[in-house]
C-alpha positions as a Markdown table, in Angstrom:
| # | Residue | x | y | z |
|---|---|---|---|---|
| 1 | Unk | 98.7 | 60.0 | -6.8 |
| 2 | Unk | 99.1 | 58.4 | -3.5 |
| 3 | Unk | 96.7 | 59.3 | -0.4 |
| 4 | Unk | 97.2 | 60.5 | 3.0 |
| 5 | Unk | 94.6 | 60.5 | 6.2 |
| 6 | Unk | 95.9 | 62.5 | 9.4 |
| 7 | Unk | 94.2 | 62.5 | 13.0 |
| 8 | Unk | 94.7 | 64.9 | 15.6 |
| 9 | Unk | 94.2 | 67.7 | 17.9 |
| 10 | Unk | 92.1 | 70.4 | 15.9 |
| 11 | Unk | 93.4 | 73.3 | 17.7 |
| 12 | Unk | 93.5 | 77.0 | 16.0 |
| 13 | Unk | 96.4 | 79.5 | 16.9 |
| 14 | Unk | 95.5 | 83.0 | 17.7 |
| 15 | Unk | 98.6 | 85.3 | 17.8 |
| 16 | Unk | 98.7 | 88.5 | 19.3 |
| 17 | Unk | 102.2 | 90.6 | 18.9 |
| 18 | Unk | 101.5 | 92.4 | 22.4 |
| 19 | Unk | 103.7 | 95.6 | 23.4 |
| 20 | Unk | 104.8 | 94.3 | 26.7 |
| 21 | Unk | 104.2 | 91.3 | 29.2 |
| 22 | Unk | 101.5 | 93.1 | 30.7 |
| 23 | Unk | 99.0 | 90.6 | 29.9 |
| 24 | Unk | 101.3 | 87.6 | 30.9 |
| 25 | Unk | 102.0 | 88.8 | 34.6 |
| 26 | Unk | 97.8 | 89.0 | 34.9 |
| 27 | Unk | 97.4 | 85.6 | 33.4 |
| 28 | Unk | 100.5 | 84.1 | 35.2 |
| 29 | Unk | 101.8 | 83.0 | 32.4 |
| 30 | Unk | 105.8 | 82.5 | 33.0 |
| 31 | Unk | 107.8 | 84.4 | 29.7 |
| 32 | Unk | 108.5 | 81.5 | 27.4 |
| 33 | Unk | 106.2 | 78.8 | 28.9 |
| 34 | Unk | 103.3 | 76.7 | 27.6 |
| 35 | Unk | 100.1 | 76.4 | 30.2 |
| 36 | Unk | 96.9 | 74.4 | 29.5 |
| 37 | Unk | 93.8 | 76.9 | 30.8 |
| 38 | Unk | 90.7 | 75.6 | 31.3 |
| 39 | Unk | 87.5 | 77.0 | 29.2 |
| 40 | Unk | 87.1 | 80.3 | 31.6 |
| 41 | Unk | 90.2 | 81.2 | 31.7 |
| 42 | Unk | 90.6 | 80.7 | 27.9 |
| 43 | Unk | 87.3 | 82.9 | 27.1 |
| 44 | Unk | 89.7 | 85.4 | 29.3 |
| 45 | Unk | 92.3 | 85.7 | 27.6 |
| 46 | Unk | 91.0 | 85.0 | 24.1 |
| 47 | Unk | 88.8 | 88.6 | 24.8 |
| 48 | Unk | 91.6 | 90.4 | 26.1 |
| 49 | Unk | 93.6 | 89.4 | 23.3 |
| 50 | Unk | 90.8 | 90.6 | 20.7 |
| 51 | Unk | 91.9 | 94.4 | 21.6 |
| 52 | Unk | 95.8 | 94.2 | 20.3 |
| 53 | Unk | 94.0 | 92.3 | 16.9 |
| 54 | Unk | 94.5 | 89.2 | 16.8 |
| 55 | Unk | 95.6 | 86.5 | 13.7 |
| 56 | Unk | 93.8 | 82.9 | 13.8 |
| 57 | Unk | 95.8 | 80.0 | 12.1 |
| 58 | Unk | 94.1 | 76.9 | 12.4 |
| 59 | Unk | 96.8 | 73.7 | 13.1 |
| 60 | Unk | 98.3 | 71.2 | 15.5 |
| 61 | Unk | 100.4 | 68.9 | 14.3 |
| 62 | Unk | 98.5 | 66.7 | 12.3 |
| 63 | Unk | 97.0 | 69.0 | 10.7 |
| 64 | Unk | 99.6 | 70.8 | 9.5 |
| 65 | Unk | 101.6 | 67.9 | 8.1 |
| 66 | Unk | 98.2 | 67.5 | 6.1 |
| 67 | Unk | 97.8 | 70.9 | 4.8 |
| 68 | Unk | 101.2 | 71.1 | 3.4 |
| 69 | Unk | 100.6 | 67.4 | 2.0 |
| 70 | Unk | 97.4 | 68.7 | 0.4 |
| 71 | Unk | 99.4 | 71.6 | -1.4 |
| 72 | Unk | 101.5 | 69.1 | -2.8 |
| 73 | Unk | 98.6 | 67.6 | -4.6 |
| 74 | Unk | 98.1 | 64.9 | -2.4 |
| 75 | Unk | 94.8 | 63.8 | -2.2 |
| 76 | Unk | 94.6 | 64.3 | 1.8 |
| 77 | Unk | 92.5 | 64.1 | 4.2 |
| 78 | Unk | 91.8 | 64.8 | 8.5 |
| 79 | Unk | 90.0 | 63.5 | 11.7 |
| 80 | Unk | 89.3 | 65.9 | 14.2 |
| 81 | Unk | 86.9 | 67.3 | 17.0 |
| 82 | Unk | 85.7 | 70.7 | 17.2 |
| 83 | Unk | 83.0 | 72.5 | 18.6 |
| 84 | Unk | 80.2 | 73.9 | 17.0 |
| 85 | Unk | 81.3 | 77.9 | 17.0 |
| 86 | Unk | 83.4 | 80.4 | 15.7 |
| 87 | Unk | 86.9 | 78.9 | 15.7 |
| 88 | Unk | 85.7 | 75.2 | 14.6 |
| 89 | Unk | 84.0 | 76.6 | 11.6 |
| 90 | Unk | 87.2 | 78.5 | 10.7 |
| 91 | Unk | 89.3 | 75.1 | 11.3 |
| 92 | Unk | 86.9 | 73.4 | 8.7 |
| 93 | Unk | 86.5 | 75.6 | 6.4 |
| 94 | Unk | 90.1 | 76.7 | 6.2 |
| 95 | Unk | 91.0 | 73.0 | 6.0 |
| 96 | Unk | 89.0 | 72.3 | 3.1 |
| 97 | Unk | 90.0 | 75.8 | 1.5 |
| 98 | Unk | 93.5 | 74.2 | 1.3 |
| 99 | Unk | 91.9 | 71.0 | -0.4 |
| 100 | Unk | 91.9 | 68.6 | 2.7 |
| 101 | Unk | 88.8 | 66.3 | 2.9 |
| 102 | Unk | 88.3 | 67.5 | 6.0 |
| 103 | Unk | 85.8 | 64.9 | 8.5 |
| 104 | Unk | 85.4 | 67.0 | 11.5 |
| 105 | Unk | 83.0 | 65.6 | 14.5 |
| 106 | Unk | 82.2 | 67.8 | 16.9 |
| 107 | Unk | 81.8 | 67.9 | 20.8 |
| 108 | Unk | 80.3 | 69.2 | 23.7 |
| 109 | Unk | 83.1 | 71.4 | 24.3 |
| 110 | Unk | 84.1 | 74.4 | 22.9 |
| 111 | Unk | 86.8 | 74.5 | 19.8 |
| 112 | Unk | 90.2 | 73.5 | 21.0 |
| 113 | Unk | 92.7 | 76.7 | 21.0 |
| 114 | Unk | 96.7 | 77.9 | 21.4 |
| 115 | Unk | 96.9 | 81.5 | 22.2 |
| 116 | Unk | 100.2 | 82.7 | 21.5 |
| 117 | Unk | 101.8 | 85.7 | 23.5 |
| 118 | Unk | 105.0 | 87.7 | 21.0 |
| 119 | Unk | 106.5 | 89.9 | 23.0 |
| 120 | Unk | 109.7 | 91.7 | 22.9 |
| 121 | Unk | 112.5 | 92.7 | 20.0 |
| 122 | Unk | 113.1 | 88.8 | 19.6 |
| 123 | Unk | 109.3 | 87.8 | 19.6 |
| 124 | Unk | 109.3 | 85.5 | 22.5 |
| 125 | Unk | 106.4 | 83.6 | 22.0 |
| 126 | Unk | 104.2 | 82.3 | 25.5 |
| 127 | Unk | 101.2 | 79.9 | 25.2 |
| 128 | Unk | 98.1 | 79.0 | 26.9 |
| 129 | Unk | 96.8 | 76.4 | 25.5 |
| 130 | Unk | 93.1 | 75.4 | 26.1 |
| 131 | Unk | 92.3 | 71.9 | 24.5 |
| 132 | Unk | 88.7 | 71.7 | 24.3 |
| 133 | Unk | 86.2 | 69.4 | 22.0 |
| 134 | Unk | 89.9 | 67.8 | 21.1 |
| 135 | Unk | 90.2 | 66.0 | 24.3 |
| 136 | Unk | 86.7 | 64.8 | 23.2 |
| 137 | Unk | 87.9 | 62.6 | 20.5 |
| 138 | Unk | 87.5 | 58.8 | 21.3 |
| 139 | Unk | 87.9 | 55.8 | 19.5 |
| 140 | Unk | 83.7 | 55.3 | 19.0 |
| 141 | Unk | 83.7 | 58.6 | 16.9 |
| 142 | Unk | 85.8 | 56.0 | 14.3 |
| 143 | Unk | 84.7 | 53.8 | 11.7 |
| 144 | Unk | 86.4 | 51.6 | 9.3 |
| 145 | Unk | 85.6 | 53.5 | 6.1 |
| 146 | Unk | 87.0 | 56.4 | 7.7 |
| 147 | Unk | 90.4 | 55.0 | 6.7 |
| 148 | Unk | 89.3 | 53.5 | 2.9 |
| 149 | Unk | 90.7 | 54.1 | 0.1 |
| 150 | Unk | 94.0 | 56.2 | 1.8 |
| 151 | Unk | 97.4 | 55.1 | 1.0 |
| 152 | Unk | 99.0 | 56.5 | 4.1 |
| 153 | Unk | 97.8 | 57.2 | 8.0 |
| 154 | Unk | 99.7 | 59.5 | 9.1 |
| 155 | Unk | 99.3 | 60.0 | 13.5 |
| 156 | Unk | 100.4 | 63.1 | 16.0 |
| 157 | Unk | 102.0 | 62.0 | 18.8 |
| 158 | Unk | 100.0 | 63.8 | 21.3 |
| 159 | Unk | 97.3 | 61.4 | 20.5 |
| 160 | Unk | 99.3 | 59.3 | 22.4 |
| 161 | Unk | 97.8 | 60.0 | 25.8 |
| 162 | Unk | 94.3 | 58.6 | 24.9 |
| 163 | Unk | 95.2 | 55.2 | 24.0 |
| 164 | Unk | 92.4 | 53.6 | 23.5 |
| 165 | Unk | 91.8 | 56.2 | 20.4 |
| 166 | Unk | 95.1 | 55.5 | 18.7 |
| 167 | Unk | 94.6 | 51.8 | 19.3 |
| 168 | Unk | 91.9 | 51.7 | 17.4 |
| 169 | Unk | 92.7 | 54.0 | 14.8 |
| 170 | Unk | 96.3 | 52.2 | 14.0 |
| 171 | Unk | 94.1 | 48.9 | 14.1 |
| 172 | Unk | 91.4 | 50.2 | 11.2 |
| 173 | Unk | 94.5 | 51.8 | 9.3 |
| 174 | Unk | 96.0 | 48.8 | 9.0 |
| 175 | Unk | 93.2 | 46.6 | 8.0 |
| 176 | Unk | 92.4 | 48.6 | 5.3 |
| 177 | Unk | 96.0 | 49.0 | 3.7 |
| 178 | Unk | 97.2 | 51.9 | 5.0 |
| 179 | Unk | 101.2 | 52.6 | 5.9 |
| 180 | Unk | 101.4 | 54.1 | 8.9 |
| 181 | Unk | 103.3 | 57.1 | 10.8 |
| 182 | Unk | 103.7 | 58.9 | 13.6 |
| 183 | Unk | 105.3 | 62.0 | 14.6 |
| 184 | Unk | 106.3 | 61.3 | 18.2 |
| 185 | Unk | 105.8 | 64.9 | 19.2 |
| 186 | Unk | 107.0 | 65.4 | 22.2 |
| 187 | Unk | 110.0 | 64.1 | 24.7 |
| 188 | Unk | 107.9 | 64.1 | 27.6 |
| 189 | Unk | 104.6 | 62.3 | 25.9 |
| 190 | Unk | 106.9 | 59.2 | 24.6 |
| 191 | Unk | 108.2 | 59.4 | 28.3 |
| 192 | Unk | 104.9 | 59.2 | 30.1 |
| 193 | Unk | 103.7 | 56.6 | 27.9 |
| 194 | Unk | 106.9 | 54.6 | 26.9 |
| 195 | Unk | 105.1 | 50.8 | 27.1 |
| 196 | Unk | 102.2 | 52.3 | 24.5 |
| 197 | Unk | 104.9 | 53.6 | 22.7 |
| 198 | Unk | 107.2 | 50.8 | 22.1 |
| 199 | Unk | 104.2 | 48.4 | 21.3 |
| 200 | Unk | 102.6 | 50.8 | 18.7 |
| 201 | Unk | 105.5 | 51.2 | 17.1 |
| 202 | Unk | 106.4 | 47.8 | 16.7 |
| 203 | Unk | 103.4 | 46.2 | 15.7 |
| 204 | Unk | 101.7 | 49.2 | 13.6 |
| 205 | Unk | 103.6 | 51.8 | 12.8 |
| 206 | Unk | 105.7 | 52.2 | 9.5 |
| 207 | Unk | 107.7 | 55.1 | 9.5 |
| 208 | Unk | 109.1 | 56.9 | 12.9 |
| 209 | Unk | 109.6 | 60.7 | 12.5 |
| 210 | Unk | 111.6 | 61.7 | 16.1 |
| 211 | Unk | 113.4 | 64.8 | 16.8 |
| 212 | Unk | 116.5 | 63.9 | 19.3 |
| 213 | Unk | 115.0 | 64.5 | 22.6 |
| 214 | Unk | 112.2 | 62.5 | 21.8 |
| 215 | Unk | 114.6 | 60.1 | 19.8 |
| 216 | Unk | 115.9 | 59.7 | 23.5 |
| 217 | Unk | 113.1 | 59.2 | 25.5 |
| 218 | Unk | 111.9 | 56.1 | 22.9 |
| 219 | Unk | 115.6 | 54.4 | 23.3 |
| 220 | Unk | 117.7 | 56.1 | 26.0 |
| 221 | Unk | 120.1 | 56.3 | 23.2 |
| 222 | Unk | 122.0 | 59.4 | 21.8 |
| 223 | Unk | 120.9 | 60.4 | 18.2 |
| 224 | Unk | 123.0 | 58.1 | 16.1 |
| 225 | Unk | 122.3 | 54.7 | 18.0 |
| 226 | Unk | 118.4 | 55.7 | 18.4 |
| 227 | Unk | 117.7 | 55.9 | 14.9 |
| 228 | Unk | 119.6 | 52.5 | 14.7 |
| 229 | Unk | 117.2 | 50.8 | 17.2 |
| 230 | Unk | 114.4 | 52.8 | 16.2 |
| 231 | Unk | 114.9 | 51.3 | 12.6 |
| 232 | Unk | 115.2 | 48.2 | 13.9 |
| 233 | Unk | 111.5 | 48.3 | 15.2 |
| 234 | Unk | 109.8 | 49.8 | 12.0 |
| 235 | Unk | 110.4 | 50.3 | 8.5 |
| 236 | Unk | 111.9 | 53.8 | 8.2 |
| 237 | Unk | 113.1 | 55.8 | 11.5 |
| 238 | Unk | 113.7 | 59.5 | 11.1 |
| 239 | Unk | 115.7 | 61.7 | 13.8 |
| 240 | Unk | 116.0 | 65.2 | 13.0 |
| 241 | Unk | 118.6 | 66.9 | 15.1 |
| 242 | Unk | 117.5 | 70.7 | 14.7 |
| 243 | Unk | 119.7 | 73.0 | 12.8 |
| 244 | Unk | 122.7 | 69.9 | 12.0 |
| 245 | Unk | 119.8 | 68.5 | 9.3 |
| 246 | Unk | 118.6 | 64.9 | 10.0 |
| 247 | Unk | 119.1 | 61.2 | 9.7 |
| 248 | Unk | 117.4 | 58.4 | 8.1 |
| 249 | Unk | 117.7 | 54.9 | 8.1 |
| 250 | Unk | 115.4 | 51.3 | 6.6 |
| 251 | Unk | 117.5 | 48.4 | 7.1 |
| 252 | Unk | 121.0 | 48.8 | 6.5 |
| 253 | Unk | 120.4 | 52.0 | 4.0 |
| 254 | Unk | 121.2 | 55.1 | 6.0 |
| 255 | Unk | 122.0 | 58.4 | 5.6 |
| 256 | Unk | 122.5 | 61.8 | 6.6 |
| 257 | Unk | 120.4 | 64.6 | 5.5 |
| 258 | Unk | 122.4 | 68.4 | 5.3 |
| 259 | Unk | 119.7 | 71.3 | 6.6 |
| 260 | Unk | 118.7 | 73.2 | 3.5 |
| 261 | Unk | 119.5 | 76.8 | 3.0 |
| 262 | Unk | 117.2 | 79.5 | 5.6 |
| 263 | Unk | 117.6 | 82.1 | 7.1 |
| 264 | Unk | 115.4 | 80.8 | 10.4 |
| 265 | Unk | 113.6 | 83.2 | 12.6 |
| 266 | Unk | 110.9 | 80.8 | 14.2 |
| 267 | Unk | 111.3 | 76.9 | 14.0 |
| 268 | Unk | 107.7 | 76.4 | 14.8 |
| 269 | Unk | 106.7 | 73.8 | 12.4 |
| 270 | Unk | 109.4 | 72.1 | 10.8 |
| 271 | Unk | 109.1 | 68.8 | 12.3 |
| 272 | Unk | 105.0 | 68.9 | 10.7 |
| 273 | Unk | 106.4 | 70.0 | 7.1 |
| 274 | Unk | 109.6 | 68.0 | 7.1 |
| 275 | Unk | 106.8 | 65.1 | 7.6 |
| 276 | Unk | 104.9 | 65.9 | 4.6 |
| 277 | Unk | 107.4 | 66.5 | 2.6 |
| 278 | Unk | 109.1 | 62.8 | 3.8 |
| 279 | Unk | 105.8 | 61.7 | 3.1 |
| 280 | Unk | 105.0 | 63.2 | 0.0 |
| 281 | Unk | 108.5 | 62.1 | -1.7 |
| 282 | Unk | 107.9 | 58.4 | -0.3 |
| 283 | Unk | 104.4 | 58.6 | -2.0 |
| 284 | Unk | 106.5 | 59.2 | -5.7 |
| 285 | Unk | 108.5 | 56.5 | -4.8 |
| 286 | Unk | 111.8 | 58.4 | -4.4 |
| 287 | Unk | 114.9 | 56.8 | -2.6 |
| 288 | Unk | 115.1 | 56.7 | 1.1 |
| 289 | Unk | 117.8 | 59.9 | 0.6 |
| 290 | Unk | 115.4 | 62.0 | -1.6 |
| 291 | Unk | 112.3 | 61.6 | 0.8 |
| 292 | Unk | 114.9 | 63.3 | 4.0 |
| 293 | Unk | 116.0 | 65.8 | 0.9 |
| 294 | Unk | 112.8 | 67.4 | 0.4 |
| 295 | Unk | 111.4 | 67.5 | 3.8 |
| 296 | Unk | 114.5 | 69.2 | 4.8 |
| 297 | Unk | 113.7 | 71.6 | 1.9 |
| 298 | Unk | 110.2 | 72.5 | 3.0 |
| 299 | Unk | 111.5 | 72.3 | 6.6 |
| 300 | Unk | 114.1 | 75.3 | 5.4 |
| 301 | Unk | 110.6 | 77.3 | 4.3 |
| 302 | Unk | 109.0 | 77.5 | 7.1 |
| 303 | Unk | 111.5 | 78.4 | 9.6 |
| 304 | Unk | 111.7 | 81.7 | 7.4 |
| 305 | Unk | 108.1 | 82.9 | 8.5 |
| 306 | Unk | 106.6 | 83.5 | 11.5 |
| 307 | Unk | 104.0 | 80.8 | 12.7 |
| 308 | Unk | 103.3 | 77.5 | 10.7 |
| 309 | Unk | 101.9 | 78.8 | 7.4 |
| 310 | Unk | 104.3 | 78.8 | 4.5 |
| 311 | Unk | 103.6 | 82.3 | 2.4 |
| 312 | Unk | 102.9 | 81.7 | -1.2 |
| 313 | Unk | 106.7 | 82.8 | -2.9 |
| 314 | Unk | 108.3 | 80.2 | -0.6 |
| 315 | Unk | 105.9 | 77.6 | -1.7 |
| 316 | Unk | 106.5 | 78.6 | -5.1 |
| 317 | Unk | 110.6 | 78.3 | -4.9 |
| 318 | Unk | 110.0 | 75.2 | -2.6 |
| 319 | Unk | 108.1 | 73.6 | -5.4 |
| 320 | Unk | 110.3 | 74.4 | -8.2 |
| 321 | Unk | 113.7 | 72.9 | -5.9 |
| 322 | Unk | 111.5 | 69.9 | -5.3 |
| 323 | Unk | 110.8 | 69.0 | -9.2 |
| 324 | Unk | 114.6 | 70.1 | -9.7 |
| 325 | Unk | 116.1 | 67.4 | -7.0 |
| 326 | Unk | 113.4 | 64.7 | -8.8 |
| 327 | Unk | 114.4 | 65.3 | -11.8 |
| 328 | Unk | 118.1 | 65.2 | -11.1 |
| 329 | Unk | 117.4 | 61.6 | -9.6 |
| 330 | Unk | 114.7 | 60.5 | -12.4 |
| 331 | Unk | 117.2 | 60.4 | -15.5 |
């Protein structure tokens, strides 16, 4: 089977369900919002947190395209920085638990972290987000062997900001074979760094996964006529357009992808899961209509739980849909 190498920001989520927004009015953290802290002010909260108990679920982007590829049975594997302590010995080790060939450096800095807020009868979720030995990642921690012997490099957009790093890395990846992707991430990242952008993806990267905000940003195009020009610039553009399902296009081929069944309560995560499964499909060698099939189906998954982490019955019915739809389009 094919192989996959992801790089990103090795951050772990710890999620507290908190009784009121107590805690948020002392931090100042607006109901809703996402705030970067800086390492004080992260040691804060993360202790007052600790009292309400607390759930750690190691992820970011990257990484969680790269789990689920990894449960797939995809040999897989991640670049990222951590620090030497608590939370980036839980990030390794629960990487390799799921089977990822996990190469984690590690930095000065404490262990990059998202501390998530629930709050209220519909779990309104507030972040403070404290990046860490992530932000320490730089394009000397990589080396060309790094990327041998993958099939597939697969890069989080919020990389983006430090250049230099995904410069390099796209450079090695290609060199040594790899196809390349990129989940652009975030509207505002693709915005801030649009000239990066357009000359990444046109001279390195294969496959384009956007949602339509980002889709946007790239091509100041609505949905339909971004994934147009977006496949125009690399060999497969994705833009997912949130519950409606998604569209994909390579060349002339196109087509529309319907949202499999859920029954959503938190969206976090799709865009990393629809990824791998996109990937993972593409890795068989299943047509381009396939590949958006099953990552809408372990998109539909995820929604259905709480945080990033798809519980093991899901996984189980995901699977057996998956081997149904290949089968129906192997005879």
């Amino acid at each position: 089977m094919k192989s996959i190498l992801g790089i990103g920001n090795a951050l772990t989520d710890i999620l507290a369900i908190l009784p009121d927004e107590t805690l948020l009015q002392k931090y100042h953290l607006p109901l809703g919002s996402m705030q970067h802290v800086d390492m004080e002010t992260g040691d804060r909260i993360w202790d007052a947190l600790k009292e309400y108990g607390v759930k750690y679920v190691p992820g970011g982007s990257a990484a969680n395209t790269i789990t689920c590829t990894a449960i797939f049975g995809m040999p897989s594997g991640y670049i990222g920085k951590i620090g030497n302590d608590e939370l980036g010995n839980l990030f390794k080790s629960t990487m390799e638990q799921y089977g990822v060939q996990a190469r984690m450096l590690y930095g000065t800095k404490s262990s990059g972290r998202c501390m998530v807020f629930i709050t209220g009868a519909n779990a309104e979720r507030t972040f403070a987000d404290y990046m860490g030995a992530t932000l320490e990642l730089g394009p000397e921690d990589l080396r060309p062997e790094f990327f041998e012997g993958y099939d597939y490099f697969h890069i989080e957009g919020y990389l983006v900001q430090n250049q230099e790093l995904i410069s390099t890395a796209a450079r090695m990846a290609k060199a040594a074979g790899c196809i390349i992707s990129i989940d652009m991430a975030s509207y505002n990242v693709v915005e801030s760094n649009d000239a990066f952008f357009h000359n990444l993806v046109e001279n390195y990267v294969d496959i384009v996964f956007a949602n339509e905000s980002e889709a946007k940003a790239f091509t100041k195009m609505e949905p339909r006529q971004a994934l147009d020009e977006l496949a125009r610039q690399c060999r497969i553009a994705v833009v997912k357009v949130g519950k409606e399902g998604s569209m994909v296009k390579s060349g002339d081929e196109y087509h529309f992808i319907e949202p499999w069944p859920a029954d959503p309560i938190d969206a976090t995560g799709a865009g990393d899961t629809y990824a791998a499964g996109f990937l993972y499909a593409h890795s068989l060698g299943m047509p381009l209509k396939v590949c958006g099939e099953i990552g809408s189906i372990i998109a539909a998954k995820v929604v259905e739980v709480v945080g990033t982490k798809i519980d093991i019955p899901r996984w189980r019915d995901a699977k057996q849909e998956i081997r149904d739809l290949i089968a129906a389009n192997t005879k």
